[in-house]
N, C-alpha and C positions, 0 to 999 in steps of 0.2 A: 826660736821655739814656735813663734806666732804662723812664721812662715812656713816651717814644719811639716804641719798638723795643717794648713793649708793644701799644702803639694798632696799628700796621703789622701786626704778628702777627694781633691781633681781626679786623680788615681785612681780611687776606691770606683768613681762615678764613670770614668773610663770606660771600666774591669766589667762593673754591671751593665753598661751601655752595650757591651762587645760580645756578652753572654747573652743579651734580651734579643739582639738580633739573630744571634743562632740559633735560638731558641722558636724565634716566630718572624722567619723570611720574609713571610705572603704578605706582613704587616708594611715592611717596607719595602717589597717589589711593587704592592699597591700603591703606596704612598706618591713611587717613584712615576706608576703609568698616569695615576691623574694627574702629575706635575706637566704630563705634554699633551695635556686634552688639544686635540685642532681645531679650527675654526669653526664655528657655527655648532659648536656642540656642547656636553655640559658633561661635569662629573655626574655618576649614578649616586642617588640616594642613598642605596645599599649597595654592598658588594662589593665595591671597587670599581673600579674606569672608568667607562664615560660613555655617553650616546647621544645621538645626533639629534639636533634639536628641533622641531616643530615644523616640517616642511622642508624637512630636508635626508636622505639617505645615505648609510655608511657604505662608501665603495673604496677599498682600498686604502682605508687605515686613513679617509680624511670624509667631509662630510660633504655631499651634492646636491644641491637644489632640485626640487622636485618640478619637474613641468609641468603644471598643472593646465588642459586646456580648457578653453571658455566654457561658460556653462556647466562646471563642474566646479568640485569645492575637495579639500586635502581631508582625510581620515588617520584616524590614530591610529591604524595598525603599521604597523612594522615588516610586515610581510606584503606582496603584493604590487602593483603600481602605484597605492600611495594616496589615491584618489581615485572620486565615484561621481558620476552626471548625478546632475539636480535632475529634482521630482519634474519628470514630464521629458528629459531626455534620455539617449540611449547612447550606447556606444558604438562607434563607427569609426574603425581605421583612425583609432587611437584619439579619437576625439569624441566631443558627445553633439547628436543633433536631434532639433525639435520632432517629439514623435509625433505625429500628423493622423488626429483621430477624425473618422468619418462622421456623420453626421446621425444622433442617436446615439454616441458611444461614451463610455467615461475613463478614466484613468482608475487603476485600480489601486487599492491602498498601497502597494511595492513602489506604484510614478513611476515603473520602466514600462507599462503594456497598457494596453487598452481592452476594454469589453463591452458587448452590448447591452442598451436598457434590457427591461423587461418589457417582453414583445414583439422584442428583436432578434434574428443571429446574423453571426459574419459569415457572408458569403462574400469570396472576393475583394476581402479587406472591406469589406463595406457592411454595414447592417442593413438587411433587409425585412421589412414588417413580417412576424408569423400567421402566415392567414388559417384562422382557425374555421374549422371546419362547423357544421350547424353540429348540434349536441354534442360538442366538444368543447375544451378549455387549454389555457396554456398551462405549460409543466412547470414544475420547479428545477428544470435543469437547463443545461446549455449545448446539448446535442441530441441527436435522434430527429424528429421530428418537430420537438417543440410544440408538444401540446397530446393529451390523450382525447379518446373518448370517454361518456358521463355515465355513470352506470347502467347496463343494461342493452349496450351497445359497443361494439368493435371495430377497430377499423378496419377497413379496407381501399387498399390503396388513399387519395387523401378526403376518405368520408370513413363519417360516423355511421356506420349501419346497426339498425335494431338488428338486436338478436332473439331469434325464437325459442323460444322452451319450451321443450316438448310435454306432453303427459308425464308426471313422474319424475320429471326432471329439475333441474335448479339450474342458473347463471353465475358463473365461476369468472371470475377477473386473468388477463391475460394476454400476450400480445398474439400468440398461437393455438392451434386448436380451432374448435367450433364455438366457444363461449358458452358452451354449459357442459351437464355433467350428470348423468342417473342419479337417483336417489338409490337408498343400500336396498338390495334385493331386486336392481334391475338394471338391466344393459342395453348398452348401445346399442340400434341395427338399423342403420340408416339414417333416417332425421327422427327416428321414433326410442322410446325407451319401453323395452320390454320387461318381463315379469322372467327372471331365470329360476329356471324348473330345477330344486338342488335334491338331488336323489336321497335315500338313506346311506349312514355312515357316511356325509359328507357335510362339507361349510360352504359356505359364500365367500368368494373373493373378487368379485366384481372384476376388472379388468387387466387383473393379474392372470386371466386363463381366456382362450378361446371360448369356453361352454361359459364362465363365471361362477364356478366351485372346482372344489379337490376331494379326492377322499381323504377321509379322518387317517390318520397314522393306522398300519396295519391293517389298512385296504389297501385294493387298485382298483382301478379304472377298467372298467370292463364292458362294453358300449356307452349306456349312457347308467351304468352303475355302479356300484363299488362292494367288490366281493372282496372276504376278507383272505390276508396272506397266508397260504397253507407252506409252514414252514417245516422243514426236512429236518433231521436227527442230524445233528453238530454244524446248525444252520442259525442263523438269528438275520431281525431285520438292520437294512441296508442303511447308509446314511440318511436317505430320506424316508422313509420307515411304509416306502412303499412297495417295496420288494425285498429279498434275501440274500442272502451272500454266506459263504460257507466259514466255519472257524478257520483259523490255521490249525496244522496245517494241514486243512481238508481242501481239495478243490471241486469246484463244480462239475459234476457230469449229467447232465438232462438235469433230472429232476431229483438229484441226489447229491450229498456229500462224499466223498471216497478218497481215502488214503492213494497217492501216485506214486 
């Protein structure tokens, strides 16, 4: 009887063992792939299988040494060659060699390049001193010239030239131009700023026009005046509200709207 109730138990354990795996394959196809992890590798934490272990790459279902050459040191990623040159060299025909800074230069926070102090630029892989000009200063950047004029002056070719300002006028910042600029209600005409004559029915716009006014909307321009738009029966004015244009669908003829 002891024996029995033994056998039926094995059985029972069997039955259930034979239904768990039918049940959940991936449990023990896993089981089975980390049973042949290959050399120099390790089962995964999660997930199932296995991956290759610290300096080394999976090629072909087994795990290979990374080459790592001098002067360079191995990285965690997984993707890639594997390794990266130390701070200060560079990569060269799958090796890394010392990058060779000139004199005045530093290695930049990345340790793959170099750049000059302040006061310096590279010309010719080299840093050469910015010779700053009299009333001028060095820039805050790394190209152009390396350095502006002080206010009140512009350059020209490598000086600082004062700038004149005329009657009437102000000095405006700029690398083009004259360096200055009319005050409102006068214009340019040479090195001088004049007083511009603004007729009635018009504004000032300073260098927006030849003359340096418009007429108001519902004028034009008529020598140096502005007469206003004499608009025609099924007429109104035009997008710029300086002329006229017919409704639809009337079309213009002379001086008239008319049915065609």
């Amino acid at each position: 009887m002891y024996v029995t109730r033994h056998f039926f138990a094995y059985a029972l354990q069997a039955i259930m063992f034979t239904i768990f795996l039918g049940l959940f394959p991936n449990i023990a196809l896993s089981a089975d792939h980390s049973a042949t992890v290959p050399a120099n590798a390790h089962a995964k934490s999660y997930g199932g299988g296995w991956e290759c272990d610290r300096g080394f790459r999976e090629k072909r279902g087994s795990c290979e040494a990374i080459t790592v050459p001098e002067n360079a040191y191995l990285t965690k990623n997984s993707y890639g060659r594997g390794w990266e040159c130390s701070r200060g060299y560079k990569e060269v025909k799958k090796g890394c060699v010392l990058i060779k800074m000139p004199e005045y230069a530093y290695l930049t926070s990345s340790g793959d390049r170099w750049e000059c102090e302040r006061g310096y630029q590279n010309k010719d892989d080299t840093c050469a001193k910015i010779a700053v000009p009299q009333n001028g200063y060095l820039a805050n950047s790394s190209y152009g010239a390396g350095w502006v004029c002080n206010r009140g002056f512009r350059a020209v070719s490598a000086k600082c030239i004062a700038v004149k300002v005329p009657v009437n006028g102000y000095f405006v910042e700029g690398a083009y131009g004259q360096g200055w600029e009319c005050e409102r209600g006068y214009q340019a005409d040479g090195e001088a700023c004049v007083s511009v004559s603004i007729p009635k029915n018009a504004y000032f716009v300073g260098a927006a026009s030849r003359r340096g006014w418009k007429c108001e909307r519902g004028y034009q321009m008529m020598d140096e005046t502005c007469t206003k738009v004499i608009i025609p029966e099924n007429a109104h004015l035009d997008y710029f509200g300086n002329d006229w244009e017919c409704d639809r669908p009337y079309r213009k003829q002379k001086a008239l709207c008319v049915l065609l």
